[in-house]
C-alpha positions in Angstrom: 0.0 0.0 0.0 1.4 2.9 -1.0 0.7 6.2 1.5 2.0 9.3 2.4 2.4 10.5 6.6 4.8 13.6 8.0 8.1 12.8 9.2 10.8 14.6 10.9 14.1 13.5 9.3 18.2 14.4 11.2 20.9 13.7 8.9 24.7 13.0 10.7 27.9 12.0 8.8 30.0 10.0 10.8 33.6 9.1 9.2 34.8 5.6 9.6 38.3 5.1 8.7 38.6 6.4 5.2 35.3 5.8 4.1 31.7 8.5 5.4 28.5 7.2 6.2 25.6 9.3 6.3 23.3 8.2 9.4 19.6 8.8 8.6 17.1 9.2 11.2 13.4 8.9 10.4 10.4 9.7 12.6 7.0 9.3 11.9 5.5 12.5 13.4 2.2 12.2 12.0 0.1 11.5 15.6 2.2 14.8 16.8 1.0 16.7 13.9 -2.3 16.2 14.5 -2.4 16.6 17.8 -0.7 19.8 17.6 -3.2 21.0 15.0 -6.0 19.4 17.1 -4.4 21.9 19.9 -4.3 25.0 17.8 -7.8 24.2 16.7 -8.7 23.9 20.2 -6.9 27.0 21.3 -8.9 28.8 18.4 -12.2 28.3 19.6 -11.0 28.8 23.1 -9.7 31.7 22.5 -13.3 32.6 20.1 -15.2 31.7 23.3 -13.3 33.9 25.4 -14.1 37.1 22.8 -17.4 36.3 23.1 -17.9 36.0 26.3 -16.0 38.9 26.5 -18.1 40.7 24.6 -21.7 39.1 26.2 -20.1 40.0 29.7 -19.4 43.9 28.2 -22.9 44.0 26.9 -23.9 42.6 30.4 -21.9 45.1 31.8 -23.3 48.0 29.8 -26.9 47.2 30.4 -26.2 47.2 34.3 -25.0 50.3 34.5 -28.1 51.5 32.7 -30.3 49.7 34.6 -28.5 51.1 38.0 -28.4 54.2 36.3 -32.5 54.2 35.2 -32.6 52.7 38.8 -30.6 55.7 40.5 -32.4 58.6 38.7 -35.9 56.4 39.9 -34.5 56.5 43.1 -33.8 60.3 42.7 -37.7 61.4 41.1 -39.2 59.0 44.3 -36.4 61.3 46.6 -37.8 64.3 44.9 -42.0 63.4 44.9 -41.0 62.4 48.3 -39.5 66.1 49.3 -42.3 67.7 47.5 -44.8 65.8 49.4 -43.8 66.5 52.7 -43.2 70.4 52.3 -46.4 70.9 50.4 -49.2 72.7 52.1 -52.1 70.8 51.3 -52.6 67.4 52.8 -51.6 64.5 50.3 -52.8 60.9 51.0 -52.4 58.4 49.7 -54.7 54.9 50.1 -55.3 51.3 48.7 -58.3 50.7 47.0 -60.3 49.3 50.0 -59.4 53.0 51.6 -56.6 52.1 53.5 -54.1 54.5 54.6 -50.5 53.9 52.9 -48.8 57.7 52.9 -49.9 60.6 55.1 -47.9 63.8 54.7 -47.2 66.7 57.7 -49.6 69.1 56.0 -52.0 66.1 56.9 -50.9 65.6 60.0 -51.5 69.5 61.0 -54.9 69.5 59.0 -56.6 66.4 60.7 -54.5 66.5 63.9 -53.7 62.3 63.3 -49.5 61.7 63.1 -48.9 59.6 60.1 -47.9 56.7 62.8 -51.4 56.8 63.6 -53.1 56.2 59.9 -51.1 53.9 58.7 -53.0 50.8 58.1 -56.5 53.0 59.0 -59.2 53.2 57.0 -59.7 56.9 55.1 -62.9 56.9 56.7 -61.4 58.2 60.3 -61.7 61.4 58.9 -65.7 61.1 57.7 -67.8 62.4 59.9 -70.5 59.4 60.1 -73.6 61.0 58.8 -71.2 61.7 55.1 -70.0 57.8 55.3 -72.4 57.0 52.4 -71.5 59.7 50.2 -67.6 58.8 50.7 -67.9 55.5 50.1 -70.1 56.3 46.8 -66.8 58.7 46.2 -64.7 55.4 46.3 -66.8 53.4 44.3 -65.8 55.6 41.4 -62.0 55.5 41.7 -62.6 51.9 41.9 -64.2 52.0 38.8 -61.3 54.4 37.8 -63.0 57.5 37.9 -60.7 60.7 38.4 -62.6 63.5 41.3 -61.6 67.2 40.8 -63.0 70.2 43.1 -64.9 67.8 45.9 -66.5 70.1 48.8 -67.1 68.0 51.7 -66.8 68.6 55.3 -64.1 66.6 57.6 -63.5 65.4 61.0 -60.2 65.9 63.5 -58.7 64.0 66.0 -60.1 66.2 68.5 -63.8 65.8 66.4 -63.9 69.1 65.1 -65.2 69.5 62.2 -63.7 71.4 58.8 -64.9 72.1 55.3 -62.9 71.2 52.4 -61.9 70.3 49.2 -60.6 66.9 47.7 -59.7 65.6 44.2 -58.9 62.2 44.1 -57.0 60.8 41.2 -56.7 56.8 40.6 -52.9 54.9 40.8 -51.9 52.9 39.0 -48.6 50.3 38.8 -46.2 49.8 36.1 -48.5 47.2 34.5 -51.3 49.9 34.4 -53.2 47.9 37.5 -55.6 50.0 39.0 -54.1 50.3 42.8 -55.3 52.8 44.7 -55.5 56.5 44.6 -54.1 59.7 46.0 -55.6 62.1 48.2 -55.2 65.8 47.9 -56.9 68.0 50.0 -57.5 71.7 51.2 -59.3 73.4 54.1 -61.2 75.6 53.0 -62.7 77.2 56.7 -60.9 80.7 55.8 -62.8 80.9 52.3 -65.8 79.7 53.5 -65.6 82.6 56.5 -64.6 85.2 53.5 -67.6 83.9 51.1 -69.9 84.1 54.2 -68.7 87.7 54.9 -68.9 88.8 51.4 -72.3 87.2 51.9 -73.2 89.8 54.4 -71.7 92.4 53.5 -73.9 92.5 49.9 -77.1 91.4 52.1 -76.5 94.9 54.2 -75.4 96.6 51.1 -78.7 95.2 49.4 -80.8 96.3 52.5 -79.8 99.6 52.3 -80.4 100.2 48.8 -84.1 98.4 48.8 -84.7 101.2 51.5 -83.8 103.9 48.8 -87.0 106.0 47.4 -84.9 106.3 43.9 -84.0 103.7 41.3 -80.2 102.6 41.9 -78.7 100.2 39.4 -74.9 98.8 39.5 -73.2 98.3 36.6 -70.1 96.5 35.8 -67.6 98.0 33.5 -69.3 96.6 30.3 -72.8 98.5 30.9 -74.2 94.6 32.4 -76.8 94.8 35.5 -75.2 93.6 38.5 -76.8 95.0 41.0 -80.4 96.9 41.4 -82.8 98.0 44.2 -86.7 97.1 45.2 -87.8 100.4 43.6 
């Protein structure tokens, strides 16, 4: 059988008296060949392997630091909602949908004289005076049904059981996945307005009193000629 295979081949002349001999050494390298080729190979796709888990351990890398970095400014808008929350001046609560308490901010606490130690885990309706239970709980049946409430004029109950006018707008939360969760809370008192309407009130009722008692014909008019004000006679 005739074949070919890889040797490695040393040649030596030796002398031997007057005559040379040449001294050929032949070694069949073939098995060394391939295993040295079946090492590069090897080394190859270590060495591909390595670049590309080099490469999915930089992508890796990357997309950590933009999720810490998404994470961190998260972090940094909650810090901030969180800041704005507590120095605002109108009470902002926040509740689950079944009315529990979850977030009670110091303009809160001051407003309906409860520490936010105290509502957590309490129902909303502490603060509704009893006979206006129905009427809240209608109120929650909407932002259950996801119903936003703007410009609400209600009265409220302290601590202490004093009682308050005010005004709520309640806006539905909801998570990430757009789940209906609870809703936030924010509300005014409004006793210093009410005291100012009341005044204005009287103070147009006199005004009116007086001019009813007039034997002439008075009419108030705004700066556009309309009617605003006129008298009995």
């Amino acid at each position: 059988i005739r074949m070919e295979f890889l040797i490695e081949l040393s040649l030596d002349v030796v002398g031997i008296g007057r005559d040379k001999l040449v001294i050929l050494v032949i070694c069949d390298v073939t098995e060394r060949v391939q295993m040295e080729e079946e090492l590069l190979e090897a080394h190859d796709k270590l060495s591909q392997r390595v670049r590309e888990r080099t490469r999915e351990l930089s992508q890796a890398n990357r997309k950590l630091q933009q999720e810490i970095l998404a994470r961190r400014r998260r972090e940094q808008d909650l810090l901030f909602m969180r800041d704005i929350v507590r120095s605002s001046d109108v009470a902002i609560i926040g509740r689950k949908l079944d009315g529990t308490v979850v977030s009670w901010n110091p303009a809160a606490c001051r407003m309906f004289g409860y520490s936010a130690k105290e509502m957590f885990g309490r129902s909303i309706m502490t603060i509704v005076p009893p006979e206006r239970v129905a009427q809240a709980r209608r109120l929650m049946a909407a932002i259950r049904r996801g119903e936003r409430l703007q410009h609400i004029e209600g009265e409220a109950m302290r601590k202490d059981g004093t009682r308050f006018p005010f005004v709520v707008t309640v806006s539905p939360v909801r998570n990430e996945e757009r789940k209906l969760v609870g809703a936030s809370v924010i509300a005014r008192d409004i006793t210093q307005r009410k005291r100012t309407d009341a005044r204005i009130r009287y103070e147009r009722d006199r005004a009116q009193r007086y001019l009813d008692i007039a034997e002439v014909i008075i009419l108030v008019l705004d700066p556009r000629g309309r009617i605003v004000l006129l008298n009995r006679k």
